[in-house]
Structures are given as C-alpha cells and as structure tokens.
C-alpha positions as a Markdown table, in Angstrom:
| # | Residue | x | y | z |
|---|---|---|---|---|
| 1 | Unk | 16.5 | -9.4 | -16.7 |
| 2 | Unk | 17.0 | -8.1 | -13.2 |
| 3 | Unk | 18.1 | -10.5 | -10.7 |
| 4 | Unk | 16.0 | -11.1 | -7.7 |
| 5 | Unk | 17.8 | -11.9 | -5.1 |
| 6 | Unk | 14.9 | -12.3 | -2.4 |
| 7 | Unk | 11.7 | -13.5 | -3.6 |
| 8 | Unk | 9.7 | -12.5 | -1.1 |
| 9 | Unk | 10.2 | -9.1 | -0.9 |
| 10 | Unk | 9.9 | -9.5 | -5.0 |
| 11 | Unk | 6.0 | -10.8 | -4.2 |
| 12 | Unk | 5.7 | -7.5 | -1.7 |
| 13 | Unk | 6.7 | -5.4 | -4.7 |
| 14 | Unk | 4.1 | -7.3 | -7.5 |
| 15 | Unk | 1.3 | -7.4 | -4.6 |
| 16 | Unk | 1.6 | -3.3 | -4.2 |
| 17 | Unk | 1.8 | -3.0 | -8.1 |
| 18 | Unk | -1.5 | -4.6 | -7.9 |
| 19 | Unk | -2.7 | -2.7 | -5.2 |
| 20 | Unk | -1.8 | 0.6 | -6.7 |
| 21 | Unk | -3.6 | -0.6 | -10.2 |
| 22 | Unk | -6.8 | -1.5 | -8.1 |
| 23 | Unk | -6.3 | 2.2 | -6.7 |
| 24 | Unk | -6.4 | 3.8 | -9.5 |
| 25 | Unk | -9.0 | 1.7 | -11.5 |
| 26 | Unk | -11.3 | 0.3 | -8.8 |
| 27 | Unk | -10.4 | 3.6 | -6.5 |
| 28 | Unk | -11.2 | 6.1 | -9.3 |
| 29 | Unk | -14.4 | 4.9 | -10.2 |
| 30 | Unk | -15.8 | 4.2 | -6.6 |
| 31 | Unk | -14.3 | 6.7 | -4.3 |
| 32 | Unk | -12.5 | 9.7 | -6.6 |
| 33 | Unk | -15.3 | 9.9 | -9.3 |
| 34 | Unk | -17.9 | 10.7 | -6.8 |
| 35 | Unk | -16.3 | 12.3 | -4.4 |
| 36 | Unk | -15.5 | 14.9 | -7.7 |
| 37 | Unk | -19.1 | 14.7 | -8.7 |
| 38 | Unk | -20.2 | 15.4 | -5.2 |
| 39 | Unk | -22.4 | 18.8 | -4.4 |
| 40 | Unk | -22.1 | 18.7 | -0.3 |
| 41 | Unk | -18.7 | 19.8 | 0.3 |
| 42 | Unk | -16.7 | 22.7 | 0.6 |
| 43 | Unk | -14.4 | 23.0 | -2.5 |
| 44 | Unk | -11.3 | 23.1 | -0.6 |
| 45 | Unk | -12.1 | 19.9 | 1.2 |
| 46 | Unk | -13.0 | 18.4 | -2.2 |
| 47 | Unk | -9.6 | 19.1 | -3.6 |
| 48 | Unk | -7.8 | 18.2 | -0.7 |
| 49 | Unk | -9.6 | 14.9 | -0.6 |
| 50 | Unk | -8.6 | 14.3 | -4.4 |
| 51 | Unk | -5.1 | 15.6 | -4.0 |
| 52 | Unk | -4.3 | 13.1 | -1.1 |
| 53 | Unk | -6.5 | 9.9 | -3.1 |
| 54 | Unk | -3.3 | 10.9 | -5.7 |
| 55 | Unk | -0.9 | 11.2 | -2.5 |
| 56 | Unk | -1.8 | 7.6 | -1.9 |
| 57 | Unk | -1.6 | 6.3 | -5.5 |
| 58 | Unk | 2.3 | 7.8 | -5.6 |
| 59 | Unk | 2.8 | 6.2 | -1.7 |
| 60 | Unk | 2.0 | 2.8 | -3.2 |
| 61 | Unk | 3.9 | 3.3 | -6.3 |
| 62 | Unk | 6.8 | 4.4 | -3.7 |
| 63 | Unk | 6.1 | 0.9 | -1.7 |
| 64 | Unk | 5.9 | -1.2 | -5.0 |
| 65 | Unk | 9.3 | 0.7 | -6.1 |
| 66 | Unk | 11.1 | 0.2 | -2.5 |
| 67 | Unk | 10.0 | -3.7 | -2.2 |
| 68 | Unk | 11.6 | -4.6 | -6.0 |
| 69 | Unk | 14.7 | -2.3 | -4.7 |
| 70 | Unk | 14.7 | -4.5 | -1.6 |
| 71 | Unk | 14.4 | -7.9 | -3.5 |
| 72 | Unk | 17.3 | -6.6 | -5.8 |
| 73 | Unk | 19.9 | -5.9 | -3.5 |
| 74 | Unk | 18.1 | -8.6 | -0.4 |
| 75 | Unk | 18.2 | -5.4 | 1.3 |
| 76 | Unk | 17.1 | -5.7 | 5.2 |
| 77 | Unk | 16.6 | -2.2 | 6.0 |
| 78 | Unk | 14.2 | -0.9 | 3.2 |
| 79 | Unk | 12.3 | -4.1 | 3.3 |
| 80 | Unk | 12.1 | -3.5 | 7.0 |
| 81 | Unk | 10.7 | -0.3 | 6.7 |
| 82 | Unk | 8.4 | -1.1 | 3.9 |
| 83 | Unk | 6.8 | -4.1 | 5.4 |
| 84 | Unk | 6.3 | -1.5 | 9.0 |
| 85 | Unk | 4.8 | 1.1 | 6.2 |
| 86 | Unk | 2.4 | -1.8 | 4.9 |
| 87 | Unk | 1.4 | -3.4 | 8.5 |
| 88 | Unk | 1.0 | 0.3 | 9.8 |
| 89 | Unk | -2.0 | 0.6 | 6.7 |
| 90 | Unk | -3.9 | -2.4 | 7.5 |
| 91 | Unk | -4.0 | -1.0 | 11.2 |
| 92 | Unk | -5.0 | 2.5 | 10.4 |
| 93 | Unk | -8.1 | 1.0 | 7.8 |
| 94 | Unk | -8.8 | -2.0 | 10.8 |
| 95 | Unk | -9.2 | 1.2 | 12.8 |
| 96 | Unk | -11.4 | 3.0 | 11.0 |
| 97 | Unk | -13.2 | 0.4 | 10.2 |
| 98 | Unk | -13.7 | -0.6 | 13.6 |
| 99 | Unk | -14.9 | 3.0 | 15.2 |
| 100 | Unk | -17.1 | 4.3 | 12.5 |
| 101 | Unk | -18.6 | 0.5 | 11.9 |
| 102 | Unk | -17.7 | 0.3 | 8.9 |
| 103 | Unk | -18.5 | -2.9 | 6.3 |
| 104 | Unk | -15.1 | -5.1 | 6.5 |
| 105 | Unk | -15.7 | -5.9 | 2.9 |
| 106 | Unk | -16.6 | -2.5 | 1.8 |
| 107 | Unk | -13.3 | -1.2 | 2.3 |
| 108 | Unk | -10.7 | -4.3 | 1.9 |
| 109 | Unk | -7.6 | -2.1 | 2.3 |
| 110 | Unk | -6.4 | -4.2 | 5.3 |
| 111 | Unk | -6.2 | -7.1 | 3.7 |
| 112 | Unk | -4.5 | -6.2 | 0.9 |
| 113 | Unk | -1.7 | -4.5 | 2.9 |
| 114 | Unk | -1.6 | -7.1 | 5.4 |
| 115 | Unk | -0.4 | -9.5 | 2.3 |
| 116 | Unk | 1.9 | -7.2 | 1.4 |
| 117 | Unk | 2.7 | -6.5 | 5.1 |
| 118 | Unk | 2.7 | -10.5 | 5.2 |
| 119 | Unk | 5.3 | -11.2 | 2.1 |
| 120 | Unk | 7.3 | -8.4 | 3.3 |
| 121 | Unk | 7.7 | -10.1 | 7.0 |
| 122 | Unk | 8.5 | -13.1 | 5.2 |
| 123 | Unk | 11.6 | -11.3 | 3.1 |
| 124 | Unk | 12.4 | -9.4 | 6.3 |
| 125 | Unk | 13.0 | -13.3 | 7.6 |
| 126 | Unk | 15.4 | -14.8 | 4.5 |
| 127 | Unk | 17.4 | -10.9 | 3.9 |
| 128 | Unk | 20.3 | -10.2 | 4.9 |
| 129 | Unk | 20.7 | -8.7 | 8.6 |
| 130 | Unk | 23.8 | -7.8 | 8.1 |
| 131 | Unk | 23.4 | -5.0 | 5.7 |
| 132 | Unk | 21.4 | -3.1 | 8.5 |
C-alpha cells in the first residue's frame, strides 16, 4: 500500500483517472468514432484531430499520474502546477463554450476539471510550502 500523505491531491489524482476513463469510453464513442467515420474533412485534419483526442487521453493520464505523485510525497510544487493545468482546462472549454454558444451540458469538460482544479486547490492549501 502506498502511503498518501495528502488526501486531497489523492482525490485530484482518482477524479482525473475518472476523467481520462470517461475520455476514452464516453469520448471515443461520441466525438472520436465520428469524427473517424466522417466524409467532410480533409484527411490530414482528420488525423490530426484523432492524434490530439489521444494527445489529450495521455495529458490526463499525465495529470492523474502527477496528482498521486503529489499526494505521495505532499508535494507543493507539482500539485501546484497540476491544479493551474486543470483550472487552465475548464477556462479554455468555458471559453469555447461561451463564443461558439455552445450547450453547457453538451460539453461538461469544465466541470469536471474545475473539480479536479477544485481538490487540487484544496491539497495546494494542506501541502507542504516548504518543499517549493
């Protein structure tokens, strides 16, 4: 058993587990799948499209791996910049969302990285500042 030694950013890590599962489950079947399947676009746009959907998938992973790495060693610093990583998501989906109006609930992304953007701010609060 590894020891946790801040809970919180141990709930950041689990949340972007989750998140990276819902990617590559919920994501693959509703944005992957038929962006493969579609007929409208240029074939280099295609793959570029379907080689940064697995770009993101790895990110997450990286984010998941980072925040258990964090909660480990109650490590300020990569918690820090994890949590930044996470808050920086939910702003670039809120702004998409936002300028090409865009159904909040059709694209959830910024919620689920402002929870992990959330528990991450709350492990930034209880690590150690001192190993910055």
């Amino acid at each position: 058993m590894i020891p946790i030694e801040n809970s919180w950013f141990f709930a950041a890590s689990v949340a972007s587990l989750i998140t990276m599962l819902l990617h590559i489950f919920l994501g693959g079947k509703d944005a992957a799948r038929p962006l493969l399947q579609s007929k409208g676009i240029v074939q280099s746009a295609k793959y570029t499209n379907y080689y940064c959907w697995h770009l993101v998938t790895i990110y997450i992973g990286i984010m998941a791996f980072s925040f258990l790495a964090a909660a480990v060693r109650n490590e300020y610093a990569l918690g820090l910049t994890m949590t930044f990583a996470a808050v920086l998501n939910a702003l670039l989906n809120l702004a998409i969302l936002i300028s090409k109006k865009q159904s909040f609930l059709q694209m959830p992304q910024w919620f689920i990285f402002l929870v992990i953007g959330f528990l991450g701010a709350l492990g930034i609060s209880s690590a150690n500042h001192l190993a910055f």
